[in-house]
PyMOL CGO cylinders between C-alpha atoms (Angstrom):
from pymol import cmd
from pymol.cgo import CYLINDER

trace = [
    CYLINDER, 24.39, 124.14, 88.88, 25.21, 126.44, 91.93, 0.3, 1, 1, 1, 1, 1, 1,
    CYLINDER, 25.21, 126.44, 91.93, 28.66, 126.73, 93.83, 0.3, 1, 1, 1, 1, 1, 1,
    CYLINDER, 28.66, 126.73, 93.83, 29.72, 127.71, 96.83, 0.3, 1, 1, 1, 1, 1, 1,
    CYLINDER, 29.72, 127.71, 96.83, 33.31, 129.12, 97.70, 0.3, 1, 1, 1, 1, 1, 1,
    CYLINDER, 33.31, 129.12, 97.70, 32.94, 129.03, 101.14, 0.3, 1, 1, 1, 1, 1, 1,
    CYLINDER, 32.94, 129.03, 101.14, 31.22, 126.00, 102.45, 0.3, 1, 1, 1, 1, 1, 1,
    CYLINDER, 31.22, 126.00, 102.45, 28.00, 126.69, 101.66, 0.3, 1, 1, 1, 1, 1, 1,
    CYLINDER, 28.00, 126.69, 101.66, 27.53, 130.10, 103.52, 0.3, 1, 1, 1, 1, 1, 1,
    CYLINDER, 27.53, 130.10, 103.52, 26.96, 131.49, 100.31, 0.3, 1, 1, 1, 1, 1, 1,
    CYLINDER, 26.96, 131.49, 100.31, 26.11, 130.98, 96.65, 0.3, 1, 1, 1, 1, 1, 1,
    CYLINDER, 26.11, 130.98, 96.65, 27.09, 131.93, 93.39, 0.3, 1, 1, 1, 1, 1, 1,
    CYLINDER, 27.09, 131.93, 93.39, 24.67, 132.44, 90.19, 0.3, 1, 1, 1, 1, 1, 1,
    CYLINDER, 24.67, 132.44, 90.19, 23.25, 129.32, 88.87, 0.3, 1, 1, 1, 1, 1, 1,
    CYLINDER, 23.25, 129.32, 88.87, 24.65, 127.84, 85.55, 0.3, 1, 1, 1, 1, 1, 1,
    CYLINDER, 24.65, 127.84, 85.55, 21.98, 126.08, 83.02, 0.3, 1, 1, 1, 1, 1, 1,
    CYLINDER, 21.98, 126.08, 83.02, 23.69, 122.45, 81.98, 0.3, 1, 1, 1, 1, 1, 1,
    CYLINDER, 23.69, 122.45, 81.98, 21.00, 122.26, 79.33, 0.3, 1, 1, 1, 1, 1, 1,
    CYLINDER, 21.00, 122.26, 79.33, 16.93, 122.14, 78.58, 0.3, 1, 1, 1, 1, 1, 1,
    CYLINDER, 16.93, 122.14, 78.58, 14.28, 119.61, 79.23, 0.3, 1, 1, 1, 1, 1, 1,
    CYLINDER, 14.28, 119.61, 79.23, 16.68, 117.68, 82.19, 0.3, 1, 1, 1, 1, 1, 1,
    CYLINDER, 16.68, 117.68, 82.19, 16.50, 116.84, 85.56, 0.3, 1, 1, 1, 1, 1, 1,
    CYLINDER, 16.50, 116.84, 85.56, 17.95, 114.41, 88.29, 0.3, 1, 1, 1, 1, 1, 1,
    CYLINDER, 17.95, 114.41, 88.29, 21.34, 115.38, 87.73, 0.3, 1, 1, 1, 1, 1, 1,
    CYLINDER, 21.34, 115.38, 87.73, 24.21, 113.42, 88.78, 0.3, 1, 1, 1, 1, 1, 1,
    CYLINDER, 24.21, 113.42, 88.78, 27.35, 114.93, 88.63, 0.3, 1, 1, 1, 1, 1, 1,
    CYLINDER, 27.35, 114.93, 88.63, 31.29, 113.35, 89.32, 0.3, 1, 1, 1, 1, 1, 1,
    CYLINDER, 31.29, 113.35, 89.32, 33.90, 116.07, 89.92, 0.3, 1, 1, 1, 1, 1, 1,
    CYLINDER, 33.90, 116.07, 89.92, 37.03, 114.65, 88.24, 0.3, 1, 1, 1, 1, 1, 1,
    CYLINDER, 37.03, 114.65, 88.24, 39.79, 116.85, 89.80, 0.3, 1, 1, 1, 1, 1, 1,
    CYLINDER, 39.79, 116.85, 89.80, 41.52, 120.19, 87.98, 0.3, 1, 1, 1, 1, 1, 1,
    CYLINDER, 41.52, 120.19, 87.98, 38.25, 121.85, 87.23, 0.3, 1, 1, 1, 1, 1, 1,
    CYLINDER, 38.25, 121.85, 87.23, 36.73, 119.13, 84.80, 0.3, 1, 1, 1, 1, 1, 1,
    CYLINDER, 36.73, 119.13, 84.80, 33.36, 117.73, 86.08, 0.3, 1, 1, 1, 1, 1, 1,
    CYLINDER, 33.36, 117.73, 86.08, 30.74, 115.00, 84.33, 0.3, 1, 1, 1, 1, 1, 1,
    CYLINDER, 30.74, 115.00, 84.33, 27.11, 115.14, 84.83, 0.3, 1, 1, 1, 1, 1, 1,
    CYLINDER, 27.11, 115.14, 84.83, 24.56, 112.09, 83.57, 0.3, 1, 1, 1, 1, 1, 1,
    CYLINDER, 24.56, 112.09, 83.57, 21.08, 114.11, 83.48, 0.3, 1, 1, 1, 1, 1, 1,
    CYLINDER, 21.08, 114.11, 83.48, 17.82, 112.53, 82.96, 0.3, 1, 1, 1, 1, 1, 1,
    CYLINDER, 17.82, 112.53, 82.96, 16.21, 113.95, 79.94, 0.3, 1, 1, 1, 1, 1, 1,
    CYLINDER, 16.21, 113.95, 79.94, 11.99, 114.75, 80.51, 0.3, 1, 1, 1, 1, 1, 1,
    CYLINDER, 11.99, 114.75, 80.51, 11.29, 114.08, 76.31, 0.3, 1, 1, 1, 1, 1, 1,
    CYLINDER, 11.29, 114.08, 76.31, 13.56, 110.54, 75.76, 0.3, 1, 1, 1, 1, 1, 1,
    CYLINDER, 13.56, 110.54, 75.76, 13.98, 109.44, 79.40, 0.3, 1, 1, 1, 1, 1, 1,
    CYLINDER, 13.98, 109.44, 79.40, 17.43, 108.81, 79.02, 0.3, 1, 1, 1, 1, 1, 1,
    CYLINDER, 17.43, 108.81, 79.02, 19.97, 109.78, 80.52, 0.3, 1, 1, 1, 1, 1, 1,
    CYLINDER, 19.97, 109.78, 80.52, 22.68, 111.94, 78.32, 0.3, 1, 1, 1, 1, 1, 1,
    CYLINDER, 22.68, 111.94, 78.32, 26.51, 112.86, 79.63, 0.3, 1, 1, 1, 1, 1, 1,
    CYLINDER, 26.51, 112.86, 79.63, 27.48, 116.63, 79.70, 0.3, 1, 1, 1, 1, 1, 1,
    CYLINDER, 27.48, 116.63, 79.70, 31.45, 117.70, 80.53, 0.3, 1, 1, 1, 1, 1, 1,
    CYLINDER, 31.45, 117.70, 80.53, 32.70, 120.79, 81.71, 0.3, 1, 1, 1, 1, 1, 1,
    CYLINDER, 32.70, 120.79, 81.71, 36.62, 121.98, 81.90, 0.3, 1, 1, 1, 1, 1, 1,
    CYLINDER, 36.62, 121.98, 81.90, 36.16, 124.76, 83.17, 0.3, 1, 1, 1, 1, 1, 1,
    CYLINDER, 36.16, 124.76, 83.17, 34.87, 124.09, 86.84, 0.3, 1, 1, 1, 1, 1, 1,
    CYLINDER, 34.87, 124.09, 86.84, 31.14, 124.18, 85.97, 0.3, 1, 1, 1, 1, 1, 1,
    CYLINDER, 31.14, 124.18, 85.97, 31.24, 127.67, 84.52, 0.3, 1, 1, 1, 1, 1, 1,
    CYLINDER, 31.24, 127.67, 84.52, 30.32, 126.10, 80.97, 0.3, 1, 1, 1, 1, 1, 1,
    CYLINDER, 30.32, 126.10, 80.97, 28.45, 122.47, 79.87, 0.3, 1, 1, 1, 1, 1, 1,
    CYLINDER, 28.45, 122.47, 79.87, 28.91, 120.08, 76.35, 0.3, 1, 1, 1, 1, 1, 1,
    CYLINDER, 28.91, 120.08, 76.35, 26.48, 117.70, 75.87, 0.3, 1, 1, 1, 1, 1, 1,
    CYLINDER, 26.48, 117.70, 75.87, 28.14, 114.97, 74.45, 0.3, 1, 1, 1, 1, 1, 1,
    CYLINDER, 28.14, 114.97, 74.45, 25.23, 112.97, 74.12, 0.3, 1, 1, 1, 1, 1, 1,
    CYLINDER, 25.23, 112.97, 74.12, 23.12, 110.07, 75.11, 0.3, 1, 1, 1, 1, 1, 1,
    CYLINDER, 23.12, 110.07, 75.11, 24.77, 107.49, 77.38, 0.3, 1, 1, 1, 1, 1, 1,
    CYLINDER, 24.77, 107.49, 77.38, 21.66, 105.11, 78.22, 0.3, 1, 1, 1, 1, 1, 1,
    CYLINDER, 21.66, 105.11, 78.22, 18.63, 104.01, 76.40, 0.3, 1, 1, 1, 1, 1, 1,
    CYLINDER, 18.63, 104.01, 76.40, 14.68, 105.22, 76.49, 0.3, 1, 1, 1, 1, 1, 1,
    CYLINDER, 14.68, 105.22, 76.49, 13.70, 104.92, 80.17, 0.3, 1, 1, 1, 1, 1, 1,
    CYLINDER, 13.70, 104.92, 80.17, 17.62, 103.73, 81.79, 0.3, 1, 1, 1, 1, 1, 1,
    CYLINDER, 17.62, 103.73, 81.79, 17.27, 106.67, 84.66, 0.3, 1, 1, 1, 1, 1, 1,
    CYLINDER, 17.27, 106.67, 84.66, 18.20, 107.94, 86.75, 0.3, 1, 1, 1, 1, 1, 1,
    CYLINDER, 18.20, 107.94, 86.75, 21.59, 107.88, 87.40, 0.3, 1, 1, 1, 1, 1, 1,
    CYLINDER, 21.59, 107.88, 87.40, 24.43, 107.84, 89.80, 0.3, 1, 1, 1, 1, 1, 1,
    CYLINDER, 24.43, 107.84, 89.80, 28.28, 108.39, 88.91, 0.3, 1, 1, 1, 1, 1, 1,
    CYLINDER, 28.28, 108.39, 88.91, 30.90, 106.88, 90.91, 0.3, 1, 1, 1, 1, 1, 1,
    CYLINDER, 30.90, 106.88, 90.91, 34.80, 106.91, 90.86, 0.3, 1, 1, 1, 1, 1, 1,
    CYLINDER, 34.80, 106.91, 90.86, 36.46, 103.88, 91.57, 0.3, 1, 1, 1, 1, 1, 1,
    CYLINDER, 36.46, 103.88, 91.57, 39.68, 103.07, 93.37, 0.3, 1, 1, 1, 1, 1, 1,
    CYLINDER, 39.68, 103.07, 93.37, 41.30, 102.00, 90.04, 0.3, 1, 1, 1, 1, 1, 1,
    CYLINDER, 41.30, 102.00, 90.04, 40.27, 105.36, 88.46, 0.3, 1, 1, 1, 1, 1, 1,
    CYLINDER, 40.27, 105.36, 88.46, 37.07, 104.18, 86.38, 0.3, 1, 1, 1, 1, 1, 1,
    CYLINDER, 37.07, 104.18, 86.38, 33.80, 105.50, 86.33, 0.3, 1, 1, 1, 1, 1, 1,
    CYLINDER, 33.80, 105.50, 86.33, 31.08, 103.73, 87.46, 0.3, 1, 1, 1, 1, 1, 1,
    CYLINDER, 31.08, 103.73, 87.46, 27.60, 105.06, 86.17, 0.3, 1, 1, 1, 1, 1, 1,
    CYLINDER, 27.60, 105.06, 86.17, 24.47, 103.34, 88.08, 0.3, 1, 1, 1, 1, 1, 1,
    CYLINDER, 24.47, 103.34, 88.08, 20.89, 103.41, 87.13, 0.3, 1, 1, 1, 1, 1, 1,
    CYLINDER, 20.89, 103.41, 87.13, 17.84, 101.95, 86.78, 0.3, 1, 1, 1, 1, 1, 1,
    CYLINDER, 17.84, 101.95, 86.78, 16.36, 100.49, 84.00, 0.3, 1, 1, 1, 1, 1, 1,
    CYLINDER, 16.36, 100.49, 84.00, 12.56, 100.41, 83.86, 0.3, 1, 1, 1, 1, 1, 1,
    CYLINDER, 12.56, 100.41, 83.86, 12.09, 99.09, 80.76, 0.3, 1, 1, 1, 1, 1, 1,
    CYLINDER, 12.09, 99.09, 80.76, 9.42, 96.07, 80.55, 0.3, 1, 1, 1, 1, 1, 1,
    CYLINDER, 9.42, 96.07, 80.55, 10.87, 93.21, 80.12, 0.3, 1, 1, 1, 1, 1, 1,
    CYLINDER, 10.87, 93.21, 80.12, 14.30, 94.29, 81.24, 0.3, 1, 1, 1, 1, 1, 1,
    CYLINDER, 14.30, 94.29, 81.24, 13.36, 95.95, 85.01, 0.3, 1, 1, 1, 1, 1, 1,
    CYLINDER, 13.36, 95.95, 85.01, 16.51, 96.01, 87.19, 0.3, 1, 1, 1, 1, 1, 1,
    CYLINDER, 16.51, 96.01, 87.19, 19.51, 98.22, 87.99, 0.3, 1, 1, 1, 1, 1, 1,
    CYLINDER, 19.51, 98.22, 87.99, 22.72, 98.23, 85.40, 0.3, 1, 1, 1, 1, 1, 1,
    CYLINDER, 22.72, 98.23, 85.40, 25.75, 99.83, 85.79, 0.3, 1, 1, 1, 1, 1, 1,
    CYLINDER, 25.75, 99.83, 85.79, 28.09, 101.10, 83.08, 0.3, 1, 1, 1, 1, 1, 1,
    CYLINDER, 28.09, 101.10, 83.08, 32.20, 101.44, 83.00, 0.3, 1, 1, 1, 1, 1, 1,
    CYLINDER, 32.20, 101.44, 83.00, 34.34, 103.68, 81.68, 0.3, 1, 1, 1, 1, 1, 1,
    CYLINDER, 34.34, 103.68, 81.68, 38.35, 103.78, 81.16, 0.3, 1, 1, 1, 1, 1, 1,
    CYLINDER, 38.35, 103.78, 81.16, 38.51, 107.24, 79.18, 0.3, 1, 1, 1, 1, 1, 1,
    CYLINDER, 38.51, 107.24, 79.18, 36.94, 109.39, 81.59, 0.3, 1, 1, 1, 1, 1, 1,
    CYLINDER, 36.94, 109.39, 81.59, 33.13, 108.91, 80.12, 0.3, 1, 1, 1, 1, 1, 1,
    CYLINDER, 33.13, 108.91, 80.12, 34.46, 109.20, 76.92, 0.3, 1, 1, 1, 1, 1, 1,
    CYLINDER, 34.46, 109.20, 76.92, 33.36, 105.49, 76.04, 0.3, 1, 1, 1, 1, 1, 1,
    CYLINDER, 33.36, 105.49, 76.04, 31.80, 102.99, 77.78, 0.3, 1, 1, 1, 1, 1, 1,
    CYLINDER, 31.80, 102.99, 77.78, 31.19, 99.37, 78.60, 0.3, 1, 1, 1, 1, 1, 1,
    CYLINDER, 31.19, 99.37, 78.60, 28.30, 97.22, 78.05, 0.3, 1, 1, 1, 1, 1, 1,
    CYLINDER, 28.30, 97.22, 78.05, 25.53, 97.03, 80.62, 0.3, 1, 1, 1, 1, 1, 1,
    CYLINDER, 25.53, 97.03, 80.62, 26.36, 94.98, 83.65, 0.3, 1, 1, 1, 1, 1, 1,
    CYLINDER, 26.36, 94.98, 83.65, 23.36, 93.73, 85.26, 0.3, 1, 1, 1, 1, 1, 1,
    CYLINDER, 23.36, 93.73, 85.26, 23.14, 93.99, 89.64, 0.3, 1, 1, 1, 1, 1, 1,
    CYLINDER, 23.14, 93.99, 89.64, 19.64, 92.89, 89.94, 0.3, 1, 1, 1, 1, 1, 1,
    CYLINDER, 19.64, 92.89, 89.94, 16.56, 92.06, 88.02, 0.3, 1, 1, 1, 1, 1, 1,
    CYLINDER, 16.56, 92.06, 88.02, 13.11, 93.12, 89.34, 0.3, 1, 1, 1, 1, 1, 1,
    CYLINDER, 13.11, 93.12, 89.34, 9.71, 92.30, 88.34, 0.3, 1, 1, 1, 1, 1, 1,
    CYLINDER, 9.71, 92.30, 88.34, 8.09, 96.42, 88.33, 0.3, 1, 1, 1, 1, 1, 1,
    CYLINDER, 8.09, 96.42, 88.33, 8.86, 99.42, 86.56, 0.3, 1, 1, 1, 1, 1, 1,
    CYLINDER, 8.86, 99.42, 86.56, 8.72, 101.75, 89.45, 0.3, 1, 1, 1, 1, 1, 1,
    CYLINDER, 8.72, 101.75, 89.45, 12.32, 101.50, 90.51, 0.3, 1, 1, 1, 1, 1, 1,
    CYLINDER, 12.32, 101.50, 90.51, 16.00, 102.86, 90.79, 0.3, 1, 1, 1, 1, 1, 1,
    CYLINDER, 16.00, 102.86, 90.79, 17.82, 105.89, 92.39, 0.3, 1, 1, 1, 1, 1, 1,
    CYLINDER, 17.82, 105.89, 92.39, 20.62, 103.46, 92.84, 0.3, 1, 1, 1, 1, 1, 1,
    CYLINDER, 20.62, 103.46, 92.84, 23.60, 105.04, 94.99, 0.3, 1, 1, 1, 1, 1, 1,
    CYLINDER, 23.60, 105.04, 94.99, 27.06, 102.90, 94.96, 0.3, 1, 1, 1, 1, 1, 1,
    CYLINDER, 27.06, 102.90, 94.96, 30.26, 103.18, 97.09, 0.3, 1, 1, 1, 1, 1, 1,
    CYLINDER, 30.26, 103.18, 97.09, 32.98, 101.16, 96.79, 0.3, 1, 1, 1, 1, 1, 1,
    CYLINDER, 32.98, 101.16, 96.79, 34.12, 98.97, 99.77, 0.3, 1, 1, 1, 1, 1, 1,
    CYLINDER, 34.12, 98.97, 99.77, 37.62, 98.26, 101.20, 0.3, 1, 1, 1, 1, 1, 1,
    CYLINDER, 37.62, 98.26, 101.20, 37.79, 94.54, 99.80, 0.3, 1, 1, 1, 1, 1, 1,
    CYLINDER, 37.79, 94.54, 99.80, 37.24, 96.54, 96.25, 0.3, 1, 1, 1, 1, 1, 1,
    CYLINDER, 37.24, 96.54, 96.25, 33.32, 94.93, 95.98, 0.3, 1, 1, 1, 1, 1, 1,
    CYLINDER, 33.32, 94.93, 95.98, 31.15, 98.09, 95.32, 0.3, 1, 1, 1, 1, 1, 1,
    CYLINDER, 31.15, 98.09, 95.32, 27.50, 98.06, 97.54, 0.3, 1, 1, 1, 1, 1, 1,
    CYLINDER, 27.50, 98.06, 97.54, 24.61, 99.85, 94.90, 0.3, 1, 1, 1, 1, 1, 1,
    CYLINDER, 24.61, 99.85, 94.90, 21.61, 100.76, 97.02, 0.3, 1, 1, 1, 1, 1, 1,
    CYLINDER, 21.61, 100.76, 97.02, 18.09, 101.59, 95.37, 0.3, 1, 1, 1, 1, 1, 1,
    CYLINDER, 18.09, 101.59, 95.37, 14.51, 101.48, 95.82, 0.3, 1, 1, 1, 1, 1, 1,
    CYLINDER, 14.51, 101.48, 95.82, 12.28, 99.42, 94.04, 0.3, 1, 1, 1, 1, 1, 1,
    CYLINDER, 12.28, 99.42, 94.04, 8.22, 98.71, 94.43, 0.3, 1, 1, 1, 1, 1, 1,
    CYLINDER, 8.22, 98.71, 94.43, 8.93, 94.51, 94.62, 0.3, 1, 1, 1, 1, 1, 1,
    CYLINDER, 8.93, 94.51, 94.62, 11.49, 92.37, 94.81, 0.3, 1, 1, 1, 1, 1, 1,
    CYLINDER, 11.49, 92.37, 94.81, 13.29, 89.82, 96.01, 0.3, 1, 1, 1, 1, 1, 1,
    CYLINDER, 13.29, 89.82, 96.01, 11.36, 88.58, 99.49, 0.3, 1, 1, 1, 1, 1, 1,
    CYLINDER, 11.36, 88.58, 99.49, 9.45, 91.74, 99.61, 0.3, 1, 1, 1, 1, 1, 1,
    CYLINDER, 9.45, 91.74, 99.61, 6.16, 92.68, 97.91, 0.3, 1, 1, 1, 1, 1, 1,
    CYLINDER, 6.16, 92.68, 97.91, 6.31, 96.54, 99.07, 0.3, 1, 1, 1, 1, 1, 1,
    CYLINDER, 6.31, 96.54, 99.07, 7.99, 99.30, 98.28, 0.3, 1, 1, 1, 1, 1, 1,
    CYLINDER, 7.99, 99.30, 98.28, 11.76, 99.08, 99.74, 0.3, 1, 1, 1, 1, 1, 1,
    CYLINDER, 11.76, 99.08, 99.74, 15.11, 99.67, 100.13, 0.3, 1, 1, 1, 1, 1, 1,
    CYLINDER, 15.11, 99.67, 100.13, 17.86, 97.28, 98.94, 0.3, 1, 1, 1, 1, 1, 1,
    CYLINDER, 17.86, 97.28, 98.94, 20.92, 96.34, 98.16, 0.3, 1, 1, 1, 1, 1, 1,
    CYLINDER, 20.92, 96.34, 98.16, 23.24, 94.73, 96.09, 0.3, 1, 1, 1, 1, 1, 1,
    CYLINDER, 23.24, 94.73, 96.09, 26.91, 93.77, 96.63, 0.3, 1, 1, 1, 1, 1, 1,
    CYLINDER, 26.91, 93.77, 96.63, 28.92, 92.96, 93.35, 0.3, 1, 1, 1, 1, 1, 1,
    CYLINDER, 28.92, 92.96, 93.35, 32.43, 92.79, 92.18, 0.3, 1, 1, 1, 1, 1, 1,
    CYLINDER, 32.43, 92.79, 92.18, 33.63, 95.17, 89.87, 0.3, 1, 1, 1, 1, 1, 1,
    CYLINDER, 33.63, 95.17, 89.87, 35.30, 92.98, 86.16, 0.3, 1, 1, 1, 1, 1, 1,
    CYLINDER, 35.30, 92.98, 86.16, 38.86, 93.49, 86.03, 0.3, 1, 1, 1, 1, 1, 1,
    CYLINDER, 38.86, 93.49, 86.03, 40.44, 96.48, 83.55, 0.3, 1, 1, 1, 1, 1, 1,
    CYLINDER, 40.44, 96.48, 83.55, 41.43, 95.24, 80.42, 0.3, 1, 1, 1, 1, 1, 1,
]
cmd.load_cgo(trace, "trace")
């Protein structure tokens, strides 16, 4: 990880998160604390790390997704949740899923399903949530609904209610 004090004019020494990752997605959660869902190059998973000190200092705490769920995207929502995006390219089960979490990554929810598609090669979702409280989740995908190229699309799905 590298920061920047000033914009981006300059930057600071890099911090290691952790070995054998890539694709990093990190959430900045206010007052120094940040979460980061990395896709790991020996499981293809994706595993959470958590820092409290501003990104000076990582803990793994673990897997969060499944052999070959990557790679990922971490959203906060308007009702304080965290939405974590990604595709899942496992046969059988090709699509995008998202997760939720109440406790600040600490737990979370069982796979929701946006959008099943027929190949592997797929993901790199990106979400935003929209003013009627929907959330859009954009990714790529090599086929899929009323195309039979590699594409863009979208999905448009509402968030379940808190418990």
């Amino acid at each position: 990880m590298l920061r920047s004090d000033d914009n981006g004019y300059t930057w600071g020494s890099p911090v290691k998160i952790g070995e054998g990752l890539n694709e990093c997605a990190p959430l900045h959660l206010g007052e120094g604390r940040w979460l980061a869902a990395i896709r790991t190059t020996a499981g293809r998973d994706l595993r959470l790390f958590a820092s409290d000190d501003d990104g000076a200092t990582w803990t793994d705490r673990g897997p969060v997704t499944k052999a070959d769920e990557h790679p990922a995207h971490l959203l906060r929502l308007r009702d304080g949740r965290i939405l974590l995006s990604y595709g899942n390219r496992n046969a059988g089960q090709t699509g995008v899923e998202a997760l939720l979490s109440a406790d600040e990554g600490s737990t979370w929810s069982a796979p929701l399903r946006l959008i099943e598609l027929p190949k592997v090669d797929l993901g790199y979702p990106g979400s935003v949530q929209l003013p009627d409280g929907k959330v859009l989740t954009a990714y790529y995908a090599r086929q899929g609904p009323g195309c039979d190229n590699y594409h863009m699309g979208v999905v448009i799905w509402s968030v379940p209610e808190a418990d």
